[in-house]
N, C-alpha and C positions, 0 to 999 in steps of 0.2 A: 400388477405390472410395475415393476422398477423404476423410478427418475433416471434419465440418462443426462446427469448433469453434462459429460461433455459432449454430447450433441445443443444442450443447452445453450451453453457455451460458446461453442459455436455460432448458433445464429445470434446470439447476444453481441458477439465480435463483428456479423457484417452489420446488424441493425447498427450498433455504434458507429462502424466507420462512415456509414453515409451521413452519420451527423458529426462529422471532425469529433466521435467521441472514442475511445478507449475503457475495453474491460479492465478493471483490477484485480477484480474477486469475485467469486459467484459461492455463493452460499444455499444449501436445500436443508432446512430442517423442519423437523416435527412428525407428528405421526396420523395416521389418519384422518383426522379430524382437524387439527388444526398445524395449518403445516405451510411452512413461509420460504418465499423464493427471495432473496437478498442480491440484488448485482451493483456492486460498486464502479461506476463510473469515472474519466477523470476527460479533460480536453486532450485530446491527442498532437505530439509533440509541434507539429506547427501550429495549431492555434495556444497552444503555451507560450510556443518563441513570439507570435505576436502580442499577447499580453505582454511578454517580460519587455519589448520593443516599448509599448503602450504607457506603459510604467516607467522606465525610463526614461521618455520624453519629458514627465512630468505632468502630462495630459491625467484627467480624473475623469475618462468617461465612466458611463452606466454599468461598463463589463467590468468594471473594478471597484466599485460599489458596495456590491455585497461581500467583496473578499476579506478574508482577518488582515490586519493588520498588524504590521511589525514582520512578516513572514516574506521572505523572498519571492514573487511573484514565481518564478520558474521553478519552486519547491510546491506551490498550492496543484489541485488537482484545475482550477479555473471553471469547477461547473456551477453554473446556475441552476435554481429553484426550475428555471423556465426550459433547459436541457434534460435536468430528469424527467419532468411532464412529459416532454416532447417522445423522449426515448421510451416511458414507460408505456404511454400509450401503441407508438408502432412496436414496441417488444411486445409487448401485451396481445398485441390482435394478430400477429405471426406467430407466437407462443402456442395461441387457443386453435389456431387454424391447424397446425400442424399437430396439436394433442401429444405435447411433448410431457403433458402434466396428467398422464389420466387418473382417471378417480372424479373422487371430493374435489371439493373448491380449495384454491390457494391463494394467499396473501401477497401480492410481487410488491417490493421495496426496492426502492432506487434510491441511491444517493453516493454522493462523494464519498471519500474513502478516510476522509479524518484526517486531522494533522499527526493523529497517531497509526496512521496506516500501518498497513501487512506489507513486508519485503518479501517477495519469494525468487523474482527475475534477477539475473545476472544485470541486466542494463538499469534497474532498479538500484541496486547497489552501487552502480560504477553512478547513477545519475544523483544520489540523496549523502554523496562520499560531502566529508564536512558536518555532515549533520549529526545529533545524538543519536544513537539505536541500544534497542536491547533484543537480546538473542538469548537463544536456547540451541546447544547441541545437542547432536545424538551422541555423541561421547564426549568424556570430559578432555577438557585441555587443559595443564595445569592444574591437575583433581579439581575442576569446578564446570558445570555446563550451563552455568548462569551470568552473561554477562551484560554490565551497560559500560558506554563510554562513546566516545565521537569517532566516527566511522571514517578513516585518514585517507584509505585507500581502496582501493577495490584492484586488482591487477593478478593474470596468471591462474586465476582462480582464489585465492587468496585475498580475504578480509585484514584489515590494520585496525585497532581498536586504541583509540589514545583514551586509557581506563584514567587518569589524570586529569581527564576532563569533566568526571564527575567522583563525588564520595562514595567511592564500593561498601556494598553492605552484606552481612552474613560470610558465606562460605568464599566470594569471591575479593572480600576483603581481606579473610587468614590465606587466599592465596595471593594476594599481589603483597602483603605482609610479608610473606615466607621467601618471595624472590628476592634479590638484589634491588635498593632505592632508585638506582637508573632506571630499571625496566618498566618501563611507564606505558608500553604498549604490549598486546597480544595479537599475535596471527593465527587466525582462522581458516579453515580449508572452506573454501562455499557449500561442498558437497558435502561436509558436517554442520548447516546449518537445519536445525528444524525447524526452527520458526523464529523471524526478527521483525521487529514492528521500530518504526520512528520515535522518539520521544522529543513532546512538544514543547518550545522553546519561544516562551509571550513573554 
């Protein structure tokens, strides 16, 4: 019988919201035998605005503690060690109940999503604009579908990439080469994005 990741998924989005948490990515791999459920979690957007509030004030409680530093508070996902426990266990025991997994035993993994998260939401992009990203199209722009740079904008559906913001390498550097020295940015269609991830900036 099949995993139905997005029934998974589902219940992993109401477990999270009763704990002010948010899905980012759910992950199912492996094969028979050994075979791992991955859900990345992050604090959902009001208790974000209260960390960034928190931090701001200059106050150093215990919810800021274990976060990186140097990292804009309202850029981190804001979970604790003691959030994925929490989550992993009521995920955990509605999971088994509902036999969303059948078969063989499986491995569940919880944890935040890294400072070099996955982007795939429109509100993702319009929320992480400023920051480094790199991406992959499904078709090339500029003959290149590989690129990094600081993500200027998000608006209309369309990506802003200021590629000047970092040193292009390989084929996306023979093409910012090959254009005019002003052209210091590229636009991207969203719905030619196949996958962009954050690049981490300590």
């Amino acid at each position: 019988m099949a995993v139905q990741v997005d029934q998974i998924r589902a219940l992993a989005e109401r477990i999270a919201a009763s704990h002010h948490l948010e899905v980012v990515e759910v992950e199912f791999s492996g094969g028979t035998k050994f075979r791992t459920l991955r859900i990345f979690i992050e604090k959902d957007a009001e208790a974000r605005a209260k960390l960034a509030e928190i931090a701001a004030s200059g106050e150093a409680p215990e919810e800021l503690a274990s976060l990186p530093s140097g990292v804009p508070v309202e850029r981190l996902s804001g979970v604790t060690h003691e959030d994925c426990e929490v989550f992993a266990r009521d995920f955990g025991t509605v999971l088994d109940v509902e036999d969303l997994i059948p078969g063989a035993e499986y491995t569940l993994e919880v944890s935040s999503p890294g400072l070099e998260r996955k982007l795939s939401k429109p509100e993702e992009f319009a929320r992480f604009c400023g920051s480094l990203i790199k991406l992959q199209t499904f078709t090339a722009v500029n003959s290149n579908r590989h690129w990094l740079g600081r993500l200027t904008s998000f608006k209309d559906g369309e990506l802003t990439i200021d590629l000047s913001a970092v040193k292009q390498k390989g084929k996306a550097k023979k093409a910012a080469a090959s254009k005019a020295a002003e052209e210091q940015t590229v636009t991207i269609a969203f719905a030619n994005v196949e996958k962009a991830n954050l690049v981490a900036e300590i």
